[in-house]
C-alpha positions in Angstrom: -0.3 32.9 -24.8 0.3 29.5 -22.8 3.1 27.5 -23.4 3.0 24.0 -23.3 5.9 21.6 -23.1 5.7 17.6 -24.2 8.6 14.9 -23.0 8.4 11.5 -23.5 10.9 11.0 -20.4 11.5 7.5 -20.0 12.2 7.4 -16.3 11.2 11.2 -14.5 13.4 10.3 -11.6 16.6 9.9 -13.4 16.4 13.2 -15.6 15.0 15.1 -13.1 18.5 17.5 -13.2 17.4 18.3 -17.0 13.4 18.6 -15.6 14.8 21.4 -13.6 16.8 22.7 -16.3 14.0 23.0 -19.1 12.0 24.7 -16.1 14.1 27.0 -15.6 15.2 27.8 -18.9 11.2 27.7 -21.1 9.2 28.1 -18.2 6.0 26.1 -19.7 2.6 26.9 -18.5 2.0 23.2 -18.7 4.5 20.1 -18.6 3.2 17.2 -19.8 5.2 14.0 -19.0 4.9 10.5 -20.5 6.8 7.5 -19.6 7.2 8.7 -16.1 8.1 4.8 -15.1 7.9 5.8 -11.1 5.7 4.9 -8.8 3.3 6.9 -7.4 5.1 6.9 -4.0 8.1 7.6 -5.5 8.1 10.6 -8.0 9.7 13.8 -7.2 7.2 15.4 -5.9 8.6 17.7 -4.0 11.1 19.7 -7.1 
């Protein structure tokens, strides 16, 4: 079964500790984020 998570954020780059967290913790197939409010050339890609 795929497991999908939801998270209406409100700003990706200053949560990104709990991000990890729930990552770690659920592993979700699929992480959908909304309110993100980040530039493109400035999300976290890289965790």
């Amino acid at each position: 079964m795929v497991s999908v998570a939801s998270w209406n954020i409100n700003s990706v780059r200053l949560r990104m500790p709990l991000v990890e967290r729930l990552l770690d913790e659920e592993t979700p197939d699929v992480l959908c984020l909304q309110e993100i409010k980040c530039e493109e050339h400035l999300f976290p890609y890289e965790a």
